[in-house]
C-alpha angles and dihedrals in degrees: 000000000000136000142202122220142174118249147180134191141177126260119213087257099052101261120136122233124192134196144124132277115211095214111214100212089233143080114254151065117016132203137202115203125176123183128241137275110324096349131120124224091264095065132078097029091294089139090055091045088049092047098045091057084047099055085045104052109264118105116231133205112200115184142178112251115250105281094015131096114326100352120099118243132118133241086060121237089007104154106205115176097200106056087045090072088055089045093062099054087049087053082046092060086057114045084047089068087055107116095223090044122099108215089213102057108046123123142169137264123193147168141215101322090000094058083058093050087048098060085044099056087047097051083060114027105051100193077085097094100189137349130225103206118201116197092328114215106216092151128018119227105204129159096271096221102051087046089055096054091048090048095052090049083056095068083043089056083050097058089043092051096052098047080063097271124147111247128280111254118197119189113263073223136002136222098279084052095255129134111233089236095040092241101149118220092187102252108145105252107238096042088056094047092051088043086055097037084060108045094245121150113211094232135350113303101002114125125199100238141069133191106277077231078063082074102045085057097050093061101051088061125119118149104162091094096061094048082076082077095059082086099162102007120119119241125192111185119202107198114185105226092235107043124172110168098055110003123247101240087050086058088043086054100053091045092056086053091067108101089192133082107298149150145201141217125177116199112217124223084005118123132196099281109036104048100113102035140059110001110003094042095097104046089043090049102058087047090054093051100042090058097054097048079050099046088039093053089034098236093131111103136193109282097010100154 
């Protein structure tokens, strides 16, 4: 029978993050899963996801990225790529002292950004045994000239911050339902205008806005050389069909990069925001699953899609 609790644990720089883990009732495989940029752990199915793991043996941590939600870290909601590697292996630390959690047999679950921090985590820190990898961003595609006036805004933040003043916040997304660097995260338009005319957070704790710094970093961020290091470690990569965010035969690129075991599924009619829940989750699910009772057997090899 399993069991949800909340949970907080230490980074290697001191900051709390805080979470749930969806504890399986058994002894066996563990998962850490994080959310994408700006989101919180109750956003983009990841509930459905944890409890589905749980109800399937395999004991999930899902946790609030450093400044977002529930998590500590100033400046608030200041998404940052590059300290959220770090920030898995500290959640697989642990996950590893869990007494239902084989130390062995735990892998890691993201989303979005978080999908491209996982891998990687993973291509660094081997106690990561395998990697789902959901919609995985390994480049932005944003309107370039809306990115270029945030980014110059950005320099202009700079000045302001060090004459003493707070940081510069932008709207994930603004009353007509556009991000202010046209990335698309694949809401449909009207229903996230609507959802910001009218106050409404799209789940507990998430707040529609990020630092404009938030931006400056995302461009600067290019994870697929590090994913050479994943060597052995088994990749699934989960590509929603209609990607806008990150397209899907970018995703498809960079899988058929990996050298190591892998596989790929690509979910049909399915977009950036809605693959693991509604519709596709099912399908998606028993994917998911099936690879971890396979990576954790070994039974994955290179190639094997």
């Amino acid at each position: 029978m399993g069991s949800i609790e909340h949970v907080e644990f230490k980074t290697i720089d001191g900051l709390t993050l805080r979470g749930h883990v969806y504890h399986s009732g058994v002894r066996g495989p563990g998962v850490v899963m994080c959310p994408g940029f700006n989101c919180v752990k109750e956003m983009a199915g990841l509930p459905s996801v944890a409890k589905t793991f749980m109800d399937n043996g395999i004991t999930a941590l899902v946790y609030d990225p450093r400044t977002v939600g529930e998590s500590d870290g100033q400046p608030r909601n200041d998404i940052d790529p590059s300290p959220q590697i770090q920030d898995y292996s500290d959640a697989i630390t642990y996950l590893s002292k869990l007494p239902n959690v084989n130390a062995n047999q735990i892998g890691l679950w993201g989303i979005s950004l978080a999908a491209s921090v996982a891998l990687c985590t993973a291509s660094f820190d081997k106690r990561a045994k395998w990697v789902i990898a959901a919609c995985p961003v390994a480049e932005y595609h944003y309107d370039k000239n809306m990115m270029a006036k945030v980014l110059q805004k950005c320099i202009q933040d700079r000045a302001s911050q060090i004459m003493g003043n707070p940081p510069f916040y932008v709207p994930m997304l603004n009353v007509s339902g556009i991000n202010p660097a046209g990335l698309d995260f694949g809401y449909e338009r009207e229903y996230a205008a609507e959802m910001v005319r009218r106050g409404i957070q799209v789940a507990p704790n998430h707040q529609n806005k990020t630092t404009i710094q938030s931006y400056h970093k995302l461009v600067m961020w290019n994870p697929w050389p590090m994913w050479k290091h994943l060597g052995s470690t088994p990749v699934l990569f989960l590509v929603p069909e209609t990607d806008r965010l990150c397209p899907p035969d970018v995703q498809i690129r960079h899988f058929e990069a990996l050298t190591g075991p892998k596989r790929l599924h690509v979910q049909k009619g399915s977009g950036h925001m809605d693959m693991v829940e509604g519709a596709h989750a099912e399908e998606v699910f028993n994917v998911s699953l099936n690879f971890v009772r396979d990576a954790t057997a070994g039974t994955i090899i290179d190639a094997d899609f």
